[in-house]
DOKOL-922711 format. One line per field, with one value per residue: residue in one letter; x, y, z of N, C-alpha, C in turn. Coordinates in steps of 0.05 Angstrom, whole numbers. Layout:
N
rest (A,...)
nx (X,...)
ny (Y,...)
nz (Z,...)
cax (X,...)
cay (Y,...)
caz (Z,...)
cx (X,...)
cy (Y,...)
cz (Z,...)
END
This chain:
343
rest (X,X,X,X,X,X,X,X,X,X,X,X,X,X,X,X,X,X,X,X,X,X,X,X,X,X,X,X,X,X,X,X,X,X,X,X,X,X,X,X,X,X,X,X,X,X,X,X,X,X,X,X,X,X,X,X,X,X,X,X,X,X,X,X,X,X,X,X,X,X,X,X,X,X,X,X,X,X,X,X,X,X,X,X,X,X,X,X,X,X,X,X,X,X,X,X,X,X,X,X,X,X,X,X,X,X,X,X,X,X,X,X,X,X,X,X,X,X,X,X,X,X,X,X,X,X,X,X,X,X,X,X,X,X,X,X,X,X,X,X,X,X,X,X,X,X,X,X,X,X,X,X,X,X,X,X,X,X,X,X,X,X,X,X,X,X,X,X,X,X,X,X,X,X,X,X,X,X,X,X,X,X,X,X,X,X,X,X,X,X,X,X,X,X,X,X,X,X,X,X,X,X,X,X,X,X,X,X,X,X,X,X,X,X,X,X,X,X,X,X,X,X,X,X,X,X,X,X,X,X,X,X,X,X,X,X,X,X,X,X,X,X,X,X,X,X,X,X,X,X,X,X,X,X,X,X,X,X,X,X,X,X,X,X,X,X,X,X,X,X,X,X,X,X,X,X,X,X,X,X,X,X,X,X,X,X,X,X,X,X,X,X,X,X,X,X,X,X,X,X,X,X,X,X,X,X,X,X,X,X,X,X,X,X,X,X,X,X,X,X,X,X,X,X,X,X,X,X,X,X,X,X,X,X,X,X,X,X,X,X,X,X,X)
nx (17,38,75,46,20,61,87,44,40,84,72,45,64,102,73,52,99,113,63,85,132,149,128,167,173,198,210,200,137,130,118,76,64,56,3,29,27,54,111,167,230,245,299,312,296,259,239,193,160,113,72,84,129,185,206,246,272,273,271,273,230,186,164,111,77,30,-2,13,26,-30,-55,-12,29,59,113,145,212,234,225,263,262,294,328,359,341,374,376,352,330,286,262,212,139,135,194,235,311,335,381,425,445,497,496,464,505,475,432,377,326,263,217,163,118,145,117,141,212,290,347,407,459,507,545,611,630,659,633,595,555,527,510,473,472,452,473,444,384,414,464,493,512,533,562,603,632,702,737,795,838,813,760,693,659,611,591,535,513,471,422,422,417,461,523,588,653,689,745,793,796,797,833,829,838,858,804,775,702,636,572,511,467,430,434,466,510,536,540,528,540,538,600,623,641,624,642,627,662,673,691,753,777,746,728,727,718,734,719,723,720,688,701,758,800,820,809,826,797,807,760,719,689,677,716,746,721,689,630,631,624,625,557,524,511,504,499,506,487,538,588,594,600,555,562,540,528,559,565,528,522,523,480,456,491,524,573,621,582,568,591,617,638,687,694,728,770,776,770,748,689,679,628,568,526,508,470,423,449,466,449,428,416,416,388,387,343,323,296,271,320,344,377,366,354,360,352,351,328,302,284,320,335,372,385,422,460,475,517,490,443,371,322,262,218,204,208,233,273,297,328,321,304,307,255,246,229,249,205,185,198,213,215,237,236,236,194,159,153,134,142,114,144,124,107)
ny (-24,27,28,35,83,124,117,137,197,213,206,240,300,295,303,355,380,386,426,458,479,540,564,582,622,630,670,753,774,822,896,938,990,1049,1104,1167,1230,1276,1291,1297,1279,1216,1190,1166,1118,1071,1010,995,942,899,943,984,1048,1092,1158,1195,1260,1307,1382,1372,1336,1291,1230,1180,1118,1090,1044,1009,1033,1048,1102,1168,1203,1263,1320,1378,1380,1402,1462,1457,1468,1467,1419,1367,1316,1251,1204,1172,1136,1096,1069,1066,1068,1132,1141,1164,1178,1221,1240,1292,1306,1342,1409,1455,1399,1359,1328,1304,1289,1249,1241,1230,1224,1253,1307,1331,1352,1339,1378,1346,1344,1381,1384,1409,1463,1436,1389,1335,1284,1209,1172,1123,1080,1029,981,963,977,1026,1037,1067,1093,1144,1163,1207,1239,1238,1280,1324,1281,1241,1186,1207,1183,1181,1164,1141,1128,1125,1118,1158,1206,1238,1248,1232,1225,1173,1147,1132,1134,1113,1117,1160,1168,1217,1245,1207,1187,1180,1154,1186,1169,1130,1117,1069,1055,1045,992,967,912,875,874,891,937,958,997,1022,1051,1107,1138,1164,1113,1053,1023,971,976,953,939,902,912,952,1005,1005,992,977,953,951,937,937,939,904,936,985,1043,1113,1154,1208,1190,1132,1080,1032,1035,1016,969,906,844,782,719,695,734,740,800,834,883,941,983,1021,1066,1117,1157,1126,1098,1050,1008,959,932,930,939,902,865,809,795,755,752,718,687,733,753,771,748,721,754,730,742,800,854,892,938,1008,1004,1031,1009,953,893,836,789,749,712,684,682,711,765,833,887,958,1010,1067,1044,999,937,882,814,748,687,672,682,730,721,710,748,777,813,831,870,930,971,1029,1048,1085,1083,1016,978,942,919,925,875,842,817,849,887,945,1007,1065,1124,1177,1231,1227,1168,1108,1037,968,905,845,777)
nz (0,15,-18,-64,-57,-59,-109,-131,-111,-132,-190,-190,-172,-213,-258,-244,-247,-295,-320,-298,-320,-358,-424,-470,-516,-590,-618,-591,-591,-615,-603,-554,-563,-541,-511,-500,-468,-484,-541,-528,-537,-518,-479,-439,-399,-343,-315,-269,-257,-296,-290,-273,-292,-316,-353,-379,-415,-466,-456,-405,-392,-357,-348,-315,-312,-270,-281,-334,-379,-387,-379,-358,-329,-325,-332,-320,-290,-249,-264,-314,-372,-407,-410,-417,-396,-404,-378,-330,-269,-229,-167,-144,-141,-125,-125,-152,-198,-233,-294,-321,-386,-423,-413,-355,-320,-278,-224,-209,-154,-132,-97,-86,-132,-174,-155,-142,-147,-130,-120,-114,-130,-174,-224,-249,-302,-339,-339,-370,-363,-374,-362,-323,-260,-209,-164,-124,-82,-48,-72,-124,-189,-224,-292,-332,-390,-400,-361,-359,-368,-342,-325,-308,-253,-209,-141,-91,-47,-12,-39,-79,-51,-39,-64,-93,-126,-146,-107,-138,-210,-274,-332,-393,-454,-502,-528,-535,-504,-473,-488,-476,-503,-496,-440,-415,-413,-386,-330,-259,-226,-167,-138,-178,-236,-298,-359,-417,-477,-534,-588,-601,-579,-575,-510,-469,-401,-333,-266,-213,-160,-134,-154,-145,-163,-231,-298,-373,-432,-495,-550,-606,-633,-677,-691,-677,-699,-677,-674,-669,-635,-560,-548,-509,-455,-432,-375,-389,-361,-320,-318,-374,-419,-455,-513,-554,-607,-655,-710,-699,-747,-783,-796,-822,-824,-810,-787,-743,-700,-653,-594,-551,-489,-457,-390,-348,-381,-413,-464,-527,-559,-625,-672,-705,-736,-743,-706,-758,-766,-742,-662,-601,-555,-506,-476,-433,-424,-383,-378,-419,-441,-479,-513,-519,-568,-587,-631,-666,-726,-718,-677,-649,-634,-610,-590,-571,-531,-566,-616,-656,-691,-703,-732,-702,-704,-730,-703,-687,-636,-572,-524,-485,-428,-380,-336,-254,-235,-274,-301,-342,-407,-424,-469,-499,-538,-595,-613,-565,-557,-526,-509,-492,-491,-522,-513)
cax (0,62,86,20,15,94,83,20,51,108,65,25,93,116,47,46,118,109,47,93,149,143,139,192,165,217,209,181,119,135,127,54,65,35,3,31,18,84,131,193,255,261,322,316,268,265,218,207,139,95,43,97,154,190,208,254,280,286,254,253,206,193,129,106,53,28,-25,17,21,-60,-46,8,22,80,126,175,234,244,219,288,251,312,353,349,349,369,376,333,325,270,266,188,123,135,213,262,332,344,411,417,467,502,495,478,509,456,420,348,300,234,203,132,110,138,107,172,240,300,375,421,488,515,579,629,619,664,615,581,541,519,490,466,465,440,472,426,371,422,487,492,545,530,587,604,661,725,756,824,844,800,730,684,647,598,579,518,509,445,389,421,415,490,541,611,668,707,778,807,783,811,842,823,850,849,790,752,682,620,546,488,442,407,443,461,540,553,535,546,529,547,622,626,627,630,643,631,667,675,701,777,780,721,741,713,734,721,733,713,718,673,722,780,822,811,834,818,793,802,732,721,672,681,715,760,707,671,599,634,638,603,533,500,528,486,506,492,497,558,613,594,591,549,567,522,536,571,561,509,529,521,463,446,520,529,599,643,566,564,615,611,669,681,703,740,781,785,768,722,677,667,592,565,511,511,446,425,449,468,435,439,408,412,384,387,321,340,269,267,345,342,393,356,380,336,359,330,326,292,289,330,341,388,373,450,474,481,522,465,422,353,302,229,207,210,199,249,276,336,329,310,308,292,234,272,221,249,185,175,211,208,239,231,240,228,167,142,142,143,127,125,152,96,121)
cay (0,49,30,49,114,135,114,163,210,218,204,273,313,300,322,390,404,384,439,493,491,560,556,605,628,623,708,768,788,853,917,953,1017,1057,1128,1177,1260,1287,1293,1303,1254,1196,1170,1157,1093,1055,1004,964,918,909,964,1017,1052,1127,1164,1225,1272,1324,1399,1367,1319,1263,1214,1155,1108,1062,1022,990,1052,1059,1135,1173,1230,1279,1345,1382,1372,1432,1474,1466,1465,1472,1410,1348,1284,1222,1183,1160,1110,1088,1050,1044,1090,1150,1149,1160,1187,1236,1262,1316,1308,1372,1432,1446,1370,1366,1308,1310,1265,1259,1215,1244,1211,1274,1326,1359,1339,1362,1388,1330,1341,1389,1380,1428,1465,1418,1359,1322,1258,1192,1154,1120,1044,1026,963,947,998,1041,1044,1064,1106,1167,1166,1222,1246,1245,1307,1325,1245,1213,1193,1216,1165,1194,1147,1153,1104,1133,1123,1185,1231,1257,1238,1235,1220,1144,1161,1120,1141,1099,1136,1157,1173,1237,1240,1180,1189,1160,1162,1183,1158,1110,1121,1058,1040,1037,976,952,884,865,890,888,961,960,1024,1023,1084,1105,1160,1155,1089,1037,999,965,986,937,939,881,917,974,1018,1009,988,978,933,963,917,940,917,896,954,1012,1061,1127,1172,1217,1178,1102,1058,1022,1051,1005,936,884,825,756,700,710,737,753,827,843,908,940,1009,1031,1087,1134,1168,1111,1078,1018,1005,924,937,933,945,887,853,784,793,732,763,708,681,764,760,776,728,733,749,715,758,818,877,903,975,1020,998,1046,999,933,887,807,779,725,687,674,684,734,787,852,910,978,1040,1077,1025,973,925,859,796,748,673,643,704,750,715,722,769,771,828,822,899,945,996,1045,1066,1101,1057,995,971,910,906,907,832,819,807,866,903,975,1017,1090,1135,1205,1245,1212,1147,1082,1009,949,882,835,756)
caz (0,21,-48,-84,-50,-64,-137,-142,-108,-148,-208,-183,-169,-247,-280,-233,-244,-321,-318,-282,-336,-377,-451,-477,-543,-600,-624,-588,-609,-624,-585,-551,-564,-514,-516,-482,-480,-491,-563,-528,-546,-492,-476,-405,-391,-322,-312,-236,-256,-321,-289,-269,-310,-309,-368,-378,-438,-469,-452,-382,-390,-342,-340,-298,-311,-250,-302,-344,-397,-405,-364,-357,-310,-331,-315,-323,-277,-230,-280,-323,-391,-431,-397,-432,-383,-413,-354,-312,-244,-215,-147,-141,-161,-119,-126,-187,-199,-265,-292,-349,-409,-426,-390,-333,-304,-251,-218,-188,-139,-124,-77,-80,-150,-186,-158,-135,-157,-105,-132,-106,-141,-192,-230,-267,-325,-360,-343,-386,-355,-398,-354,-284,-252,-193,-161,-109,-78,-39,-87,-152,-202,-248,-317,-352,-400,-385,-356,-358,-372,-329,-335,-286,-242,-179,-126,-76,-21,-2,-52,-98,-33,-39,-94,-90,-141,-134,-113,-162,-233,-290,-350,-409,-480,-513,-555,-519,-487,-471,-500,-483,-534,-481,-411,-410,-419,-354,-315,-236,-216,-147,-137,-210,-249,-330,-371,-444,-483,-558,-602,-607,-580,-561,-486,-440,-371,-311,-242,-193,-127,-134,-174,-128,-180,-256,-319,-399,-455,-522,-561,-633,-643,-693,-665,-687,-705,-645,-679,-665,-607,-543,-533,-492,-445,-408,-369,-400,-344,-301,-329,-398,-413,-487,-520,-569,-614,-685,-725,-705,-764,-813,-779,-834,-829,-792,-792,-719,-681,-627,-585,-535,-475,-427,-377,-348,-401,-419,-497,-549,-585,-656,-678,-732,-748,-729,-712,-787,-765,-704,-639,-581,-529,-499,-454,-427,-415,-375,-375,-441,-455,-505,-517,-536,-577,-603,-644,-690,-749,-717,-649,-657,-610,-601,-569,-564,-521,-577,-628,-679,-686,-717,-729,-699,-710,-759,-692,-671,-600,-567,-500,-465,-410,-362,-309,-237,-237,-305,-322,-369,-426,-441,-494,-505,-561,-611,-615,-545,-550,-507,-514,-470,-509,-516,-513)
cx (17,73,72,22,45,94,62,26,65,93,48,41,93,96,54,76,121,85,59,114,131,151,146,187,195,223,193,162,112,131,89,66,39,30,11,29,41,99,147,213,261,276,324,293,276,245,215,192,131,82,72,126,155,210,220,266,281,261,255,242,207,166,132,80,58,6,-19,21,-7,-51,-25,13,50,88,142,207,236,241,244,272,271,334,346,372,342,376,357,332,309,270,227,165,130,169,230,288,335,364,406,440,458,498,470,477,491,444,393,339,286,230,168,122,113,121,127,195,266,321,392,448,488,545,588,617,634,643,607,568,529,507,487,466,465,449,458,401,386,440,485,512,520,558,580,632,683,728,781,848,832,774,725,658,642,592,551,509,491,424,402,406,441,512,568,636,683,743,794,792,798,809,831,836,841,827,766,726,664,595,526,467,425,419,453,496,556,540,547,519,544,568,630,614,640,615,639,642,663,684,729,782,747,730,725,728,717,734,708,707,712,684,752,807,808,831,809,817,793,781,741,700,680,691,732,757,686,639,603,638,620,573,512,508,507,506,491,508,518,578,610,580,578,548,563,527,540,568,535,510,517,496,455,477,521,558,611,604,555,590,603,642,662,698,729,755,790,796,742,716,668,641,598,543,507,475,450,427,460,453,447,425,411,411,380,366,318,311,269,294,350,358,366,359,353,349,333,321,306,304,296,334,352,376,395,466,495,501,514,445,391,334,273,214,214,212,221,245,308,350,315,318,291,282,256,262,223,232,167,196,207,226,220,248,240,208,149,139,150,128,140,128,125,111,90)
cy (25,50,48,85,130,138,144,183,226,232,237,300,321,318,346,402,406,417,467,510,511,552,579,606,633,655,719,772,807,869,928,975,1037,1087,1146,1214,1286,1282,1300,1270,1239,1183,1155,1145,1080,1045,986,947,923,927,993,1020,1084,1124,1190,1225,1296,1351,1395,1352,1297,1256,1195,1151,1086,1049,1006,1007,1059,1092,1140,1203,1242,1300,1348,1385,1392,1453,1483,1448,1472,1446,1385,1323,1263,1197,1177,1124,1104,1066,1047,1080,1111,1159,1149,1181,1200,1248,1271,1306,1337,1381,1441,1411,1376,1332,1315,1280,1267,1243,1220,1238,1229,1295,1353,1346,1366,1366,1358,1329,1363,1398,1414,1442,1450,1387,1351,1298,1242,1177,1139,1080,1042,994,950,978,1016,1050,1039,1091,1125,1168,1189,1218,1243,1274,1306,1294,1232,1206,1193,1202,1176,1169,1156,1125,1100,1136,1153,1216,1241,1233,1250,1222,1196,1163,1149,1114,1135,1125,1136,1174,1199,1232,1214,1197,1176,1172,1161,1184,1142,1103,1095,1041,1044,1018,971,932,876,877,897,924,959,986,1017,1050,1074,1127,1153,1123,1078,1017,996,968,968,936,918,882,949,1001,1029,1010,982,964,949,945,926,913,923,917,978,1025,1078,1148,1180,1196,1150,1100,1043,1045,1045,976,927,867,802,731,720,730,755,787,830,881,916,966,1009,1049,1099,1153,1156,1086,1053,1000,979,927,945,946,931,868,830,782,779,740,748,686,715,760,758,751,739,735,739,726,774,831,889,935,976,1016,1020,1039,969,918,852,801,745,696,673,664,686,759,808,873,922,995,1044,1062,1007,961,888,831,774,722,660,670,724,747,713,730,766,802,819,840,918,972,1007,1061,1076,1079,1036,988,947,909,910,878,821,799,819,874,926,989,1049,1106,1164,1203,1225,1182,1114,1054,985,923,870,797,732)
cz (0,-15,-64,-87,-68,-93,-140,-136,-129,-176,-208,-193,-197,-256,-269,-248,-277,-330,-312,-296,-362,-404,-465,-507,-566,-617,-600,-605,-628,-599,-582,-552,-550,-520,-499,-492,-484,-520,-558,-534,-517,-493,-457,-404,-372,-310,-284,-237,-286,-312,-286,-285,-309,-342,-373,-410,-446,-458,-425,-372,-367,-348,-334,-304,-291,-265,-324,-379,-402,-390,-358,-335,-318,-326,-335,-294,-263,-250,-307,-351,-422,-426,-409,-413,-397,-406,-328,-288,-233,-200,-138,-155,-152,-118,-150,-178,-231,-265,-319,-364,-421,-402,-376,-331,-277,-243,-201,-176,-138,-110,-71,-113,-170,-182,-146,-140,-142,-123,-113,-117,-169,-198,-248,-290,-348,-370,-365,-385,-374,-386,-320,-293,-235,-189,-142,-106,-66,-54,-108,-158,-227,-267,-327,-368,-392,-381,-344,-358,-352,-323,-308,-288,-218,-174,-117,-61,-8,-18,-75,-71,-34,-61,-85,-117,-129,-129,-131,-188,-250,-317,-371,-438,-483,-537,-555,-507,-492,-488,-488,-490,-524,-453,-402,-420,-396,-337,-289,-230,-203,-139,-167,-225,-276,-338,-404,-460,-521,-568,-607,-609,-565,-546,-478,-422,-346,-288,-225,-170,-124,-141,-157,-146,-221,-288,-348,-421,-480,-542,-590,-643,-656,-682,-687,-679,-676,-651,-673,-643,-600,-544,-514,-488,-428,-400,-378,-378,-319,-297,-354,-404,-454,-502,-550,-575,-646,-682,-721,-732,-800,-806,-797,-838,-805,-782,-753,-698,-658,-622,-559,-521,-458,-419,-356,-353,-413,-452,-503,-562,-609,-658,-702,-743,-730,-728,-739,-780,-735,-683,-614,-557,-534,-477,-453,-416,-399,-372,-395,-461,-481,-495,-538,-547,-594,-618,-671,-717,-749,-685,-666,-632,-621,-579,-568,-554,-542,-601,-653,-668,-705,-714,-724,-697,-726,-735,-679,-642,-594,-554,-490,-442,-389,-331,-281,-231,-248,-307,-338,-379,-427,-452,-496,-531,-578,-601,-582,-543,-541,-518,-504,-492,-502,-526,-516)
END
């Protein structure tokens, strides 16, 4: 009888857990494109669930939808209607982090769902900021330009309540800097901080112990010209860092625009098909394990960690970005507009 039971048991077990495995569709669907009441240029997208997501750009702009994009609620930033944020952080509905590219280098908060946004840091007038990352909810890094040979990396240990510069700031070339085209070439994961640059030269820059120290990767990506390089790195798995860019310049141009670095082993993998053009975002969807990549051309993905590429939209964006439940997509874009992946 003990037997019987154990048997059925078991036999129970399989069916449910047979029932519980997800079935990982073989394309995205494409993209919902969502309405929203603004025509400014979004660069800055940061999404924490499918219902909620924050949105900054240019003129100013910010918007937050808690419904999933059906409504949208929007501003302008401390009334700086000439400042064009293309970075953006969001830690839940009533809190976000925005930084400006160009002048003024400024950073704002809000914690009140946007209805006031405070001053929290403003840099030099050499600045020039590219982008934000957020390794847990307390610590995260602001990139900009280099100045005077060394690129400039803020800390903040507190949620983006006070900002400080790392004391050890890794070097950089004459003629090097960063992009941002989608705020999004700077990554930290865990002690782990990855830099993507481009213009003179296109490196990856990695430091393992929260930028104590620092090692320089020369990538296989375009580079020379101020319009070539990195513009946008994810993490794939452990180790693997994916770096996604070209020619803003020459945007249907395939040519030196994605790279695959194992980080330890410390080389490049060859692609074998590359994105059909310049991409200035990308992101690792780790549910479905899909590499995803947007620019203006078209949205592409990517199911053998980025090695080939495939188009599954004809729809252009600047940025994407990944859910903090990675279990949504969103991508932002020109003339206003957003859209959540649809799987």
């Amino acid at each position: 009888m003990l037997k019987n039971i154990l048997i059925a048991l078991s036999f129970g077990m399989a069916l449910f857990s047979c029932k519980q495995e997800p079935t990982i569709p073989k394309t995205p669907s494409g993209w919902e494109i969502k309405k929203t009441p603004v025509e400014a240029s979004l660069r800055g997208i940061s999404a924490v669930t499918p219902e909620i997501a924050w949105a900054s750009g240019s003129e100013g702009t910010w918007l937050r939808t808690i419904d999933g994009g059906e409504t949208w609620k929007n501003g302008i930033i401390a009334g700086l209607d000439t400042v064009d944020f293309r970075s953006i952080h969001a830690f839940d509905a009533l809190t976000a982090i925005a930084v400006s590219a160009g002048q003024p280098a400024v950073i704002y908060k809000t914690t009140d769902g946007g209805e006031t946004w405070d001053l929290k840091h403003t840099e030099s007038e050499k600045a020039f900021l590219d982008g934000i990352s957020f390794a847990d909810d307390k610590r995260g890094y602001v990139f900009g330009d280099p100045v005077d040979g060394k690129w400039m990396i803020l800390q903040t240990m507190n949620q983006g309540e006070s900002w400080y510069p790392l004391s050890n700031l890794p070097d950089a070339v004459e003629g090097e800097a960063g992009f941002a085209a989608s705020g999004s070439s700077l990554l930290a994961k865990g002690n782990n901080l990855w830099l993507g640059s481009g213009g003179k030269e296109a490196n990856l820059y990695r430091s393992n112990d929260e930028g104590e120290t620092w090692e320089k990767f020369s990538s296989p990506l375009i580079q020379g010209e101020a319009s070539q390089g990195i513009f946008s790195i994810t993490q794939i798995g452990e180790g693997e860092v994916l770096a996604i860019g070209g020619d803003y310049a020459r945007p249907d141009s395939v040519s030196g625009n994605s790279g695959l670095f194992l980080s330890e082993r410390k080389v490049w993998v060859k692609i074998q098909q590359s994105p059909p053009g310049f991409r200035s975002g990308v992101v690792y969807f780790s549910e479905f394990q899909w590499a995803l990549a947007v620019g203006p051309g078209g949205s592409d993905f990517s199911s053998d960690g980025g090695i080939n590429w495939s188009s599954f939209s004809g729809e252009g964006f600047h940025s994407i970005r990944l859910g903090h439940t990675e279990a949504s997509v969103w991508a932002s874009g020109s003339n206003g507009k957003i859209g959540r992946l649809s799987f």
